[in-house]
C-alpha positions as CSV (number, residue, x, y, z in Angstrom):
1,X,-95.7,-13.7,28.5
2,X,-94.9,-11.0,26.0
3,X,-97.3,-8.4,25.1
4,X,-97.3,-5.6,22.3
5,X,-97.3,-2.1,23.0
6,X,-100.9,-1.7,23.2
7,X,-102.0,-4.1,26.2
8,X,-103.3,-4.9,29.4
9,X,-100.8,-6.0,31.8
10,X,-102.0,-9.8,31.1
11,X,-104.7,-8.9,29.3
12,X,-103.9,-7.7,24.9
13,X,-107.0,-6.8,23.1
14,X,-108.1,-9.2,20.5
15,X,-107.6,-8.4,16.7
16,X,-109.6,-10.4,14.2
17,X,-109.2,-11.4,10.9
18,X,-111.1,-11.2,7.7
19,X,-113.2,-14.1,6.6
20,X,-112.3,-13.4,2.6
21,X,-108.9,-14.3,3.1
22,X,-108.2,-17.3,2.6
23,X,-107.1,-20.2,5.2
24,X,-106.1,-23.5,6.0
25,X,-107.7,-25.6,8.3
26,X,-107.0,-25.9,12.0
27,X,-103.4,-28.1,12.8
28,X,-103.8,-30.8,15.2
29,X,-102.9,-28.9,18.4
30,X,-99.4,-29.2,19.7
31,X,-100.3,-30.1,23.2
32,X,-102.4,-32.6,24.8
33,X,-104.2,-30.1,26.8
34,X,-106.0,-29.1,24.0
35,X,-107.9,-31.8,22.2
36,X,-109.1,-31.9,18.4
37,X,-112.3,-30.6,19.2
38,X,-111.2,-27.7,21.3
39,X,-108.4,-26.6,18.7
40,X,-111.3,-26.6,16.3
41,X,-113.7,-24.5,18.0
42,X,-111.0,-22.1,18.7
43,X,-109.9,-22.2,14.8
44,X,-113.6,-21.1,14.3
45,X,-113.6,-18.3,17.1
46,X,-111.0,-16.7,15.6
47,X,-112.3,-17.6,11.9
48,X,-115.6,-16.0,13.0
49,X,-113.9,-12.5,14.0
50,X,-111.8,-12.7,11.0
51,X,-115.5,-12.8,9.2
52,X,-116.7,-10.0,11.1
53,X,-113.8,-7.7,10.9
54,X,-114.2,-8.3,6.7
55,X,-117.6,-6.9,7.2
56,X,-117.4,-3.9,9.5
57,X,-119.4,-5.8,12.1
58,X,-118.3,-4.3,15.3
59,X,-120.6,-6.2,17.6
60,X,-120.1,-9.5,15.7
61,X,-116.3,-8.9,16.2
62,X,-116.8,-7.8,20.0
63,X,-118.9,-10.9,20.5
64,X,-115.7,-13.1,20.4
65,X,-113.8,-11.6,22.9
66,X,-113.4,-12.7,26.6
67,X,-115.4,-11.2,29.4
68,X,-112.6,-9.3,30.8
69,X,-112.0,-7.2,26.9
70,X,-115.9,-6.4,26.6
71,X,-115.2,-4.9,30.4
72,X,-112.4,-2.8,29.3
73,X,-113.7,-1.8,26.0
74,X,-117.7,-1.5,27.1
75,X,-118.9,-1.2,23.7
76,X,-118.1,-2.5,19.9
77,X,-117.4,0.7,18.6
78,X,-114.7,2.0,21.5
79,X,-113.3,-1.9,20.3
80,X,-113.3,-1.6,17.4
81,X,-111.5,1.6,17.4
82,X,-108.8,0.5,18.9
83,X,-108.4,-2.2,16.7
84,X,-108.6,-0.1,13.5
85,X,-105.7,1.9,15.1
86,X,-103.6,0.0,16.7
87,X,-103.7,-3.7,14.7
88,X,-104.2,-2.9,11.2
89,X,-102.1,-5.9,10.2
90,X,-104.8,-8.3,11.6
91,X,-107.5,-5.7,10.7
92,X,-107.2,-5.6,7.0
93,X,-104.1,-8.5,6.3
94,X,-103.0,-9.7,2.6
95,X,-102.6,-12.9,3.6
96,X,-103.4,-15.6,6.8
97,X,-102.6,-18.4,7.7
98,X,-103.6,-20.4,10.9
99,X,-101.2,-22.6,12.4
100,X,-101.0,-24.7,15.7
101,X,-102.8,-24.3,19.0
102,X,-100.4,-24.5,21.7
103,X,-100.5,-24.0,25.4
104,X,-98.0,-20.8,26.9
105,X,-98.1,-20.3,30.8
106,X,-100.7,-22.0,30.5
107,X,-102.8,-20.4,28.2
108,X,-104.4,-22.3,24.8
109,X,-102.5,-19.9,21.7
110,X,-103.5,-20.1,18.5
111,X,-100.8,-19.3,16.2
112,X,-101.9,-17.5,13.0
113,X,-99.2,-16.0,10.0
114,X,-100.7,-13.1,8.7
115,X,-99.3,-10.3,6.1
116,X,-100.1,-6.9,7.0
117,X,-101.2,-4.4,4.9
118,X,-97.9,-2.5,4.7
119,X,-96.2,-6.2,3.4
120,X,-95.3,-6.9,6.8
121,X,-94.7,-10.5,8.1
122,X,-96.0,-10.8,11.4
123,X,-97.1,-14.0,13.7
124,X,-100.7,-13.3,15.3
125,X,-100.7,-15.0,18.7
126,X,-104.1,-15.0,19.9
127,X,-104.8,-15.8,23.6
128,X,-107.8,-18.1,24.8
129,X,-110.1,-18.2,27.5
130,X,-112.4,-21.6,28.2
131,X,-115.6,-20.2,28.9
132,X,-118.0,-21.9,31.9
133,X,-120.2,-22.9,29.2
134,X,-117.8,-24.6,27.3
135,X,-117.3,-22.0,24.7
136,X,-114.0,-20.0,23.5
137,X,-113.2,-16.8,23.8
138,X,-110.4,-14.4,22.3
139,X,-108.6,-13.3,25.6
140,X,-105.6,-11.3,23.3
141,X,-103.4,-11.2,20.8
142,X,-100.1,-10.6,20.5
143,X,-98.4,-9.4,17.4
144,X,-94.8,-10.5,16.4
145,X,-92.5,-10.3,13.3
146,X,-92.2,-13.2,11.7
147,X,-89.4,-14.8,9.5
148,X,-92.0,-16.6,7.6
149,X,-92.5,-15.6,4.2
């Protein structure tokens, strides 16, 4: 699995989107692994840190990641730090637009377009993690240029 420059071997740190911008509904996921109602509760984990990251709410934002991200980070503000410098085109984005959940070495990925604020077009790959208590969590996110305008 490729990461960007700013990540855990295995572990990226989550960006999240802004709740203002507007969206399209979840796709129907791309793999059988992931069901309608998982692909929608992952569209609204994302959706909700995309919310949070409109309003400045670090701890709202740091509540979607996984376990293993609120260990590295420790707090919202040492988070959200690093996502304010290091993925400002998920951060503060012109535009998004979620696409298919697919599964990548075994990981659920939902796919999101997203136009940075420089103009850049960039695919948003965020990583999942299934939770014990049945709930999603933002395990990453991987940023990649995208040919999509």
């Amino acid at each position: 699995m490729r990461m960007p420059s700013l990540s855990f071997r295995g572990l990226t740190v989550a960006a999240f989107l802004a709740a203002a911008i507007p969206s399209i509904q979840p796709a129907i996921a791309a793999d059988p692994m992931i069901g309608p109602s998982d692909g929608a509760a992952i569209h609204d984990v994302v959706q909700g840190q995309l919310n949070a990251f409109q309003h400045d709410d670090g701890e709202k934002a740091f509540s979607f990641a996984a376990p293993t991200i609120r260990e590295i980070f420790r707090s919202s503000e040492n988070f959200m730090n690093m996502v304010r410098s290091g993925y400002a085109p998920v951060y503060r984005p012109r535009k998004v637009e979620f696409g298919i959940v697919d599964v990548i070495d075994g990981t659920p990925v939902q796919h999101v377009f997203v136009v940075g604020p420089d103009g850049t077009n960039l695919d948003a790959l965020y990583y999942m993690e299934h939770e014990t208590d049945g709930s999603w969590r933002i395990k990453g996110c991987e940023l990649k240029a995208s040919y999509q305008a």
